[in-house]
C-alpha positions as CSV (number, residue, x, y, z in Angstrom):
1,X,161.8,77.9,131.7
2,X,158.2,77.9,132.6
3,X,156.1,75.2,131.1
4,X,152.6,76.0,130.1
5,X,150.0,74.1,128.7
6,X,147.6,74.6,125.9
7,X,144.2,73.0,126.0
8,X,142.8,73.9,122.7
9,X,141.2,71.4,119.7
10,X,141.7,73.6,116.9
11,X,145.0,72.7,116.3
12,X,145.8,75.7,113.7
13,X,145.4,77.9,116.9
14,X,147.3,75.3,119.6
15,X,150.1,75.3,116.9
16,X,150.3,79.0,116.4
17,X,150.0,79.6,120.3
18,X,152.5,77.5,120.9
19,X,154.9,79.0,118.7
20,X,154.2,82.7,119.7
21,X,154.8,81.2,123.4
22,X,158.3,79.5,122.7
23,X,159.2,82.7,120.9
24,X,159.4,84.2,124.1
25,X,161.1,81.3,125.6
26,X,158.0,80.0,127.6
27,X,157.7,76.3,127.3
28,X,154.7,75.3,125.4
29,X,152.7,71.9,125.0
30,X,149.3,71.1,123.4
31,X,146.8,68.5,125.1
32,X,145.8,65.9,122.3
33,X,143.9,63.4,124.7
34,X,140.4,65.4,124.9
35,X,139.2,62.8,126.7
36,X,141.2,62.8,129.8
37,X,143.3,66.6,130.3
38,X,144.4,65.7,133.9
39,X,147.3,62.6,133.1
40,X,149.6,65.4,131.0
41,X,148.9,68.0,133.6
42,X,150.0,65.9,136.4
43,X,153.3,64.6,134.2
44,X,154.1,68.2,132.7
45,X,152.8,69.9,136.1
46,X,152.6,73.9,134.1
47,X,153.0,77.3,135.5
48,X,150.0,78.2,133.6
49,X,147.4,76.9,131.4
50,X,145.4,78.0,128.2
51,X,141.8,76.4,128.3
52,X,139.3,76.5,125.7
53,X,135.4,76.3,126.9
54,X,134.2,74.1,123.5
55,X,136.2,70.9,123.9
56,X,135.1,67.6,122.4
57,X,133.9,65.8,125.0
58,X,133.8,67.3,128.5
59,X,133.8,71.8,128.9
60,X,136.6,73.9,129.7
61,X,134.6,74.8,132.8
62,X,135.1,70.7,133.8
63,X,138.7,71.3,133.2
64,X,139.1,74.3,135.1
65,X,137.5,72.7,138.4
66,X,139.7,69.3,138.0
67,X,142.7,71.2,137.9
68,X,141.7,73.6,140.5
69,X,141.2,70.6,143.0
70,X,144.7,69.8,142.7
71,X,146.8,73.1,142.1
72,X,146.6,77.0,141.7
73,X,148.5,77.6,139.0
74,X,147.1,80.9,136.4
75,X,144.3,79.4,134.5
76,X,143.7,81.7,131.3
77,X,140.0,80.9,129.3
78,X,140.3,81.6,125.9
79,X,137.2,81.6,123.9
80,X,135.1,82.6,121.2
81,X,132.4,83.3,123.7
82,X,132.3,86.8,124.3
83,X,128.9,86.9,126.7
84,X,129.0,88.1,130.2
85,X,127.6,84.8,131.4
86,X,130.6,82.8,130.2
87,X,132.9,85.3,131.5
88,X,131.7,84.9,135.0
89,X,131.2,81.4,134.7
90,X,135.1,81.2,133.8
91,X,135.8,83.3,136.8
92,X,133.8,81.5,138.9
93,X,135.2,78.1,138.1
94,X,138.7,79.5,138.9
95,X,140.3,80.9,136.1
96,X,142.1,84.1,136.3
97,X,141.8,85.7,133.3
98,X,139.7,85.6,129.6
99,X,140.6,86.6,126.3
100,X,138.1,86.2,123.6
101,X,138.6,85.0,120.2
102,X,139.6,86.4,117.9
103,X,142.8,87.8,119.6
104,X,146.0,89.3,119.3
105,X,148.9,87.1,120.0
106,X,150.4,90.0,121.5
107,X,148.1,90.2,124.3
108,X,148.3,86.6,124.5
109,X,151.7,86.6,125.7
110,X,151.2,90.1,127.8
111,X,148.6,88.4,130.1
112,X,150.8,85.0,129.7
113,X,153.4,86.7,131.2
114,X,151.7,89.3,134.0
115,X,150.6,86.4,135.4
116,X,153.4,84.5,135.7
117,X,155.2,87.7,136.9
118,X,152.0,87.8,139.6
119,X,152.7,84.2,140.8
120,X,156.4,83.3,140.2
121,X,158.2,86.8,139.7
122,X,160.5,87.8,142.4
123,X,158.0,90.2,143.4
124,X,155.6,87.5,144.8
125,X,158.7,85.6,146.1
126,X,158.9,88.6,148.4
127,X,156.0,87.7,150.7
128,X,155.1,84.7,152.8
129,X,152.0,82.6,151.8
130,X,149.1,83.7,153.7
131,X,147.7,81.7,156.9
132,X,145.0,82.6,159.0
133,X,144.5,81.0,162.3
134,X,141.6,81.6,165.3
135,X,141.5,79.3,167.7
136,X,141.1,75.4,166.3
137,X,140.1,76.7,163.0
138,X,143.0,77.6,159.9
139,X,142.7,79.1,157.0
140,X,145.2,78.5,153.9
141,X,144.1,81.2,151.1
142,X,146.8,80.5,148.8
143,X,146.0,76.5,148.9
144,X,142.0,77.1,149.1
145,X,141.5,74.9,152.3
146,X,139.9,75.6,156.2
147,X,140.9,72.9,158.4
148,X,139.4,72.5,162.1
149,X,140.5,69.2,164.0
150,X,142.3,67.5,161.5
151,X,139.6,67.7,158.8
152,X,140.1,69.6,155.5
153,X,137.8,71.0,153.5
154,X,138.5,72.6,149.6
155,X,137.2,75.9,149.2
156,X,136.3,77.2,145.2
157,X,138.8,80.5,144.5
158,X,136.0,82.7,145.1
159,X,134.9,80.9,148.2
160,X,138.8,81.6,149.6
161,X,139.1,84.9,148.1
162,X,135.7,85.7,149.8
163,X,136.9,84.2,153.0
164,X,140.1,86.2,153.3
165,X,138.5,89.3,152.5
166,X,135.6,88.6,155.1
167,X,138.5,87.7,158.0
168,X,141.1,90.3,157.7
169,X,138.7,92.9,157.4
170,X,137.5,91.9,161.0
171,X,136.4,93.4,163.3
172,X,134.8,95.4,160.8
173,X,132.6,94.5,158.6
174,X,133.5,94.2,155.3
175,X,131.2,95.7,152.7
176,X,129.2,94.7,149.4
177,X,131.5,96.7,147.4
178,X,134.8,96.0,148.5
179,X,133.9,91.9,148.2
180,X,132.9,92.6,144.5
181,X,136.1,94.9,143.8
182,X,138.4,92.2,145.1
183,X,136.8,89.3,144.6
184,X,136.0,90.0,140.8
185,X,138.3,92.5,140.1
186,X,136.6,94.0,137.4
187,X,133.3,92.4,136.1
188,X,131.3,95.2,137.0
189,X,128.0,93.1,135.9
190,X,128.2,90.4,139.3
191,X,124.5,91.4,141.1
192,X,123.5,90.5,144.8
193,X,122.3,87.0,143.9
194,X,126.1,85.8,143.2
195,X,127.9,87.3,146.0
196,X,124.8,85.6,148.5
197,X,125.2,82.4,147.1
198,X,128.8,82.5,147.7
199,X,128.3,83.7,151.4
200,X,125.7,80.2,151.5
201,X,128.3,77.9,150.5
202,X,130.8,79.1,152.4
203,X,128.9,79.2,155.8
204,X,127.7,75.2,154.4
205,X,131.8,74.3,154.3
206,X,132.2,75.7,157.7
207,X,129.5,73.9,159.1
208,X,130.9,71.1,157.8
209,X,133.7,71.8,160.0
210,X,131.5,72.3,162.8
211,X,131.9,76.0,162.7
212,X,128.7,77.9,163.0
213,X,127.3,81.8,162.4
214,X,130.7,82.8,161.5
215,X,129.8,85.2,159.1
216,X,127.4,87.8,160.2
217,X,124.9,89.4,157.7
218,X,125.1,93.4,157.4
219,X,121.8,94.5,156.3
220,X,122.4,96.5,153.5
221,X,126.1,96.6,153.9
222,X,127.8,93.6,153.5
223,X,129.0,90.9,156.1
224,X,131.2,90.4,159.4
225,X,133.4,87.9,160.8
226,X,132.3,86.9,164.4
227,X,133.7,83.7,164.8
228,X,133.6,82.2,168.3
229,X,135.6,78.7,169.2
230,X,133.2,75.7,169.9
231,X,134.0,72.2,171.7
């Protein structure tokens, strides 16, 4: 049975979530120690998690980046925010999906389950995890790490996904519009400004690794993976 956890302080909604979720025989808890999320993820370790953004002491945007450092499990932001801001902010913090309040319990459970059918269904089972590998330098997109003589560095989801995209399109050059399409699936309102400071922080990480002008700029089109092995 697949355990997922509810981060939510009204408890009227955590309750009634929770019940709509063991009704389809999904394994629901609901945090009560605002304070601290990460000891009952780590002991209930879910398939999925329901976040609020307006917690009591710390965002759901904090949340969504601790639990991101540790695991990739579905992250689904529900929120009475409806703006465009918070919905990138979500995305861009690692979550994969956002419902705003109010909402149908229905749906809910449809995008409760799609993404556990994404992630744990048998047809994800039927592929190997990802790994890219070019000389001293490996890429784990499923795990969001780059390693490069035994050092490891964490890349954001959109950093990895952005990555992945960038290296198996090479040699070509991957363009603007394919790294929007994939990266943010459909947020059609992501400008210029977003996708280049994504590009920054991803060429800072692998300089950090010692890996430099890996990713070549396109002008006008998009970017290129030249990467070339260094002592």
């Amino acid at each position: 049975m697949e355990k997922i956890l509810i981060v939510e302080d009204d408890p009227k909604i955590a309750t009634l979530l929770q019940d709509y979720l063991r009704k389809y025989n999904l394994d629901a808890h609901i945090t009560t120690d605002f304070d601290d999320v990460m000891p009952l993820f780590e002991e209930l370790k879910p398939h999925l998690v329901l976040l609020d953004i307006n917690l009591p002491k710390y965002d759901g945007y904090f949340w969504c980046r601790k639990i991101r450092e540790i695991s990739t499990c579905p992250i689904i932001f529900i929120s009475a925010r409806e703006g465009e801001l918070d919905q990138v902010m979500a995305l861009e913090n690692g979550a994969d999906d956002y419902i705003t309040k109010p909402f149908s319990y229905q749906v809910v459970i449809a995008k409760v389950r799609a993404q556990l059918r994404r992630v744990y269904g048998d047809f994800a089972n039927q592929y190997q995890e990802p790994e890219f590998h070019e000389g001293t330098l490996s890429f784990y997109p499923l795990k969001f790490t780059i390693e490069r003589a035994g050092k490891t560095l964490e890349l954001s989801k959109n950093e990895a996904k952005l990555l992945e995209v960038i290296w198996r399109t090479a040699p070509n050059v991957a363009n603007r519009d394919l790294l929007y399409e994939e990266i943010w699936d459909e947020v059609t309102f992501i400008d210029d400004n977003t996708l280049s400071v994504n590009v920054a922080r991803l060429r800072k990480k692998l300089l950090d690794l010692g890996v430099r002008d890996s990713i070549k700029s396109v002008r006008g089109y998009g970017y290129q993976w030249v990467y070339k092995e260094e002592s």
